[in-house]
C-alpha positions in Angstrom: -2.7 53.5 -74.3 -1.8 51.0 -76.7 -1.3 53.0 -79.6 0.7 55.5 -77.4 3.4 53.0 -77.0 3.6 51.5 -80.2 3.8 55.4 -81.7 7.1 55.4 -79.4 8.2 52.4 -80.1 7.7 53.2 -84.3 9.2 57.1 -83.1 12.2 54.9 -81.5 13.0 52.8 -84.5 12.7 55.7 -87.1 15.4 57.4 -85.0 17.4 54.3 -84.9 17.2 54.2 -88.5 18.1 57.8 -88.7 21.2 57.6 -86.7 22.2 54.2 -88.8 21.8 55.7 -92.0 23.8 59.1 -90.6 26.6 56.9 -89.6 27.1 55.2 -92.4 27.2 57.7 -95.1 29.8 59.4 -92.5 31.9 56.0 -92.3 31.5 55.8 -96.1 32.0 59.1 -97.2 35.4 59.3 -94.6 36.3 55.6 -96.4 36.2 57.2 -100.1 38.0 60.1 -99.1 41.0 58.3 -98.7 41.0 57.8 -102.1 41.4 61.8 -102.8 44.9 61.7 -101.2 47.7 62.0 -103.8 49.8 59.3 -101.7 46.6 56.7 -102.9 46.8 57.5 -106.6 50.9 57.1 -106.4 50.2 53.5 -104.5 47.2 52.5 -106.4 49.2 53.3 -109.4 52.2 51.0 -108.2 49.6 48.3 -106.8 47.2 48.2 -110.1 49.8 49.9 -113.1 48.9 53.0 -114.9 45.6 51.8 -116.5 44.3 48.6 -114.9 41.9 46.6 -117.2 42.4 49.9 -119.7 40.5 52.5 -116.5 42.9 55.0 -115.5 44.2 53.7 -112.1 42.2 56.4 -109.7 39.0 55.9 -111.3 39.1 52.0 -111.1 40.3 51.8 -107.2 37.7 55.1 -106.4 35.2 52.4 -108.2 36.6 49.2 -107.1 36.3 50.8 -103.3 32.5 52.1 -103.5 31.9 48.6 -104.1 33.4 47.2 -101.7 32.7 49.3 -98.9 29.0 49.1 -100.1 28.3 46.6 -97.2 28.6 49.4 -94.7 24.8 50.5 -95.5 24.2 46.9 -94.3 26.7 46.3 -91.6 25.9 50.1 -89.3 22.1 49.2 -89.1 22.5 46.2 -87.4 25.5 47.7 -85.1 23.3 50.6 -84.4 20.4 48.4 -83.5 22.3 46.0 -81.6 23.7 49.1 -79.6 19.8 50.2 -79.5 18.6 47.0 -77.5 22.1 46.6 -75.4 21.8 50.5 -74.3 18.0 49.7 -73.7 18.2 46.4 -71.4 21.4 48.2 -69.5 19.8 51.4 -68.6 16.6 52.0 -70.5 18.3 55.4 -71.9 17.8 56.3 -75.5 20.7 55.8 -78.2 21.7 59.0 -79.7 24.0 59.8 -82.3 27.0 60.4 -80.0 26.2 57.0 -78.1 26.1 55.1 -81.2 29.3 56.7 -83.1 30.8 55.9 -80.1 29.6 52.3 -79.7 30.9 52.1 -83.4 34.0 52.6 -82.5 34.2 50.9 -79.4 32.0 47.6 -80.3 32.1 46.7 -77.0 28.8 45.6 -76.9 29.3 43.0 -79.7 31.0 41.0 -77.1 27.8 41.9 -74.4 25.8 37.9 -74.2 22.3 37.3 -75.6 20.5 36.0 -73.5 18.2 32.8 -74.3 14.8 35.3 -75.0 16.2 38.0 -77.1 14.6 38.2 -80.5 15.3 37.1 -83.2 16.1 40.4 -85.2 18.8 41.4 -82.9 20.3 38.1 -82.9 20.0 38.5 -86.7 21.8 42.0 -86.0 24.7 40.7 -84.1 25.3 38.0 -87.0 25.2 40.9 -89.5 27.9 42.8 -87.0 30.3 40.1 -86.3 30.5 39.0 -90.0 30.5 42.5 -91.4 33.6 43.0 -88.7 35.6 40.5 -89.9 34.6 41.7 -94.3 36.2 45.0 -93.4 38.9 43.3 -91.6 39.5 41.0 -94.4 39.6 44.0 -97.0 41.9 46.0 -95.3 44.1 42.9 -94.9 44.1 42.3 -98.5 44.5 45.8 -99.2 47.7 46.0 -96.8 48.8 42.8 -98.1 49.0 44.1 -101.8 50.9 47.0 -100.8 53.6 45.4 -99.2 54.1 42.9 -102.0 54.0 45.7 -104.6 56.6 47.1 -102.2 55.0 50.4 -101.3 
């Protein structure tokens, strides 16, 4: 009987993992595509000049943005498990992919309270969540920043 639950609960954390890593290259891939748009080459071009450090301007910001949206792969697998334990203690449903692309984009649950016996990998997770939320948040702030000084 034992082994029957911890074969659900290892069945249960493969799938979280499954859906985290699903999400993210969707969230990454979606974030680098931006970069295909001719409107970003025109403003990375204003923002960064014709060659930046001698690179042609698309191929340094395409490059300059895989690394720093590289913290998704880090940031969606603790969302996703955070979302995992909240959806469990609320209704003991299962997380599936809808539920957790949707909890992405909500992150209502972020603001859900720990309580004093939750363990120590989810608070871990929320950590992770919370601090990756306000990384992205910088970035695009910088990013938004830079284009209105360069006037674009």
């Amino acid at each position: 009987m034992r082994a029957t639950m911890n074969d659900a609960a290892d069945q249960r954390e493969m799938g979280t993992r499954l859906i985290a890593l699903v999400l993210s290259l969707v969230l990454y891939a979606a974030l680098m595509a931006v970069n295909l748009a001719s409107d970003a080459t025109r403003i990375e071009t204003v923002l960064g000049g014709e060659r930046p450090f001698g690179i042609p301007a698309r191929v340094f910001f395409t490059a300059l943005n895989a690394i720093l949206l590289l913290p998704v792969f880090w940031w969606m697998p603790s969302l996703v498990k955070l979302r995992a334990y909240t959806k469990q203690n609320e209704a003991g449903g299962a997380t599936t992919f809808l539920d957790s692309l949707y909890a992405t984009f909500t992150l209502r649950f972020l603001l859900t309270p720990l309580s004093l016996d939750t363990p120590p990998e989810i608070r871990r997770a929320r950590n992770i969540a919370f601090t990756g939320l306000f990384y992205f948040f910088a970035v695009g702030a910088v990013w938004i920043i830079l284009a209105i000084r360069a006037g674009v």
